[in-house]
N, C-alpha and C positions, 0 to 999 in steps of 0.2 A: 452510500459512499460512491454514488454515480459518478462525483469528479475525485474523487483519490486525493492524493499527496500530490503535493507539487516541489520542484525544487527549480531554481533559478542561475545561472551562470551565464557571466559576462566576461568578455573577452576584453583584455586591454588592446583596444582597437589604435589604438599609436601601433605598437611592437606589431601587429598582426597588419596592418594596413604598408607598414615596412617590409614585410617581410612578405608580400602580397604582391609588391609594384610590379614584377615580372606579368605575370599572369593571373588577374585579380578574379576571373573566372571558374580558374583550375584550382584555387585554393578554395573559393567558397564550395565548390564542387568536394575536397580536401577535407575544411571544416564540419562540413555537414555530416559527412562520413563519420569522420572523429566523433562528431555527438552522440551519431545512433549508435557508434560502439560504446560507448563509456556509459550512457544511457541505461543501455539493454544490460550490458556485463554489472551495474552498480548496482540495479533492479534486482537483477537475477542472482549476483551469488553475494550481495549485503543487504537491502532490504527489504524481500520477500521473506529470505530466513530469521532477520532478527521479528520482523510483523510476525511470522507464523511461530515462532518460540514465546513471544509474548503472549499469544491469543490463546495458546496450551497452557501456560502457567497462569493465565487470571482468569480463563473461562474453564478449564479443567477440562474432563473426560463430555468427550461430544458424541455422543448414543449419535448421531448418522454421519459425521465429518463434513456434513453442507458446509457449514460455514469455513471451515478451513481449506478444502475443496473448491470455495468459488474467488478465487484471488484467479484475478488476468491482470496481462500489461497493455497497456497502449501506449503506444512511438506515434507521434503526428510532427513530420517535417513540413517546414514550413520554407518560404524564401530563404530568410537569414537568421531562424530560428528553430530549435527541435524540441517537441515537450514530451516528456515521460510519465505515465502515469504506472500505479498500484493501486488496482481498484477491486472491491470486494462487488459480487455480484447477486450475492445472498440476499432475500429481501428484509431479512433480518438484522445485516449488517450493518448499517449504520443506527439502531437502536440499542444494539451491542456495545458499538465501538462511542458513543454518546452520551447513551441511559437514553430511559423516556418519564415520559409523564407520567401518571395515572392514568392508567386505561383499562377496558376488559378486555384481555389476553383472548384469542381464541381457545379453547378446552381441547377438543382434540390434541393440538400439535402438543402441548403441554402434558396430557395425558401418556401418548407415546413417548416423551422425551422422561418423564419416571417411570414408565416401561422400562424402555431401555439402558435407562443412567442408575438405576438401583435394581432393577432385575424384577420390579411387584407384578404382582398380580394385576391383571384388569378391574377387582375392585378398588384395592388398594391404592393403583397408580391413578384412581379418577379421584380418591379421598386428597390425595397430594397435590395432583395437580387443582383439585378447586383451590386449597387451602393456597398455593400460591397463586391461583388465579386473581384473589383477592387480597393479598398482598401487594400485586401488581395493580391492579383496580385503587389502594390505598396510597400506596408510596410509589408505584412508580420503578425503574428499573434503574439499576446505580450504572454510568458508563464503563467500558473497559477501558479504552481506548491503548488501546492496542498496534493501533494503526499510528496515532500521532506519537506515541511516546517511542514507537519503535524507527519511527522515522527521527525523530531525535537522539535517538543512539546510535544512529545509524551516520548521521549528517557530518563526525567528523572524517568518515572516511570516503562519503561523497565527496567533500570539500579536498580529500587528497586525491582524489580519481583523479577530477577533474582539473585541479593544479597540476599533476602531470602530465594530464592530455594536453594540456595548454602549453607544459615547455618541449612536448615532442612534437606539437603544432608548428610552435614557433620556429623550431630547428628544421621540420622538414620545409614549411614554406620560405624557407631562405634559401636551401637548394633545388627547392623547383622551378 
């Protein structure tokens, strides 16, 4: 999940291009501002938490919390652009949030992970983790996706953030 989620907003540039003529400068100076607020605050408190509530209900109980643990954000401003991401850093991440192929799973990390998600034994937990290893070797792992779907539950209250920012935009670049 190297590049995350994206989302996209455009400004109606008539209304803002109006409300700019003063000091076309000091607004984009203005707007830019405005992004990385709305940006970070949309990230942070709607969807990191609906991603990380959905990652607990369809991946379950996670014997080491890596994966839920490795969510960061990235803000890269740009000239006349700001882009936000939510990106998982786990290298397991995007096989999670995906599925995969058929493959053969490494045995260790497997073996610890029915360790510690059922509590076996070190025989026991090496009996399990083959039998899923080939499992995975045969079918393959189903996606969660966790990530897209939570940004989809998420997208009508991005879609309101950023409609407000855009009419306190508007409002304040007419008295600047």
């Amino acid at each position: 999940m190297a590049d995350g989620l994206k989302f996209e907003f455009q400004f109606d540039q008539n209304e803002t291009k109006k409300a700019a003529v003063t000091n076309p400068d000091r607004a984009a100076a203005i707007i830019i501002k405005a992004l990385v607020a709305t940006i970070s605050a949309v990230i942070k408190n709607d969807l990191h938490p609906t991603v990380l509530n959905l990652l607990n209900e369809r991946v379950g109980k996670q014997p080491t919390g890596n994966l839920a643990s490795a969510f960061g954000t990235e803000i890269v401003e740009g000239k006349d652009a700001v882009e936000g991401k939510l990106m998982n850093a786990a290298s397991y991440g995007l096989p999670v949030e995906e599925g995969s192929k058929p493959h053969w799973a490494p045995l260790e990390p497997l073996v610890l992970w029915a360790q510690r998600k059922f509590g076996f034994d070190e025989f026991t937990a090496y009996d399990v983790a083959t039998r899923v290893r080939y499992a995975i070797a045969h079918h393959g792992t189903e996606g969660k996706h966790f990530m897209r779907d939570g940004f989809e539950q998420t997208l009508p209250k991005i879609e309101s953030a950023f409609d407000r920012m855009h009419d306190e935009l508007i409002e304040r670049l007419a008295r600047a």
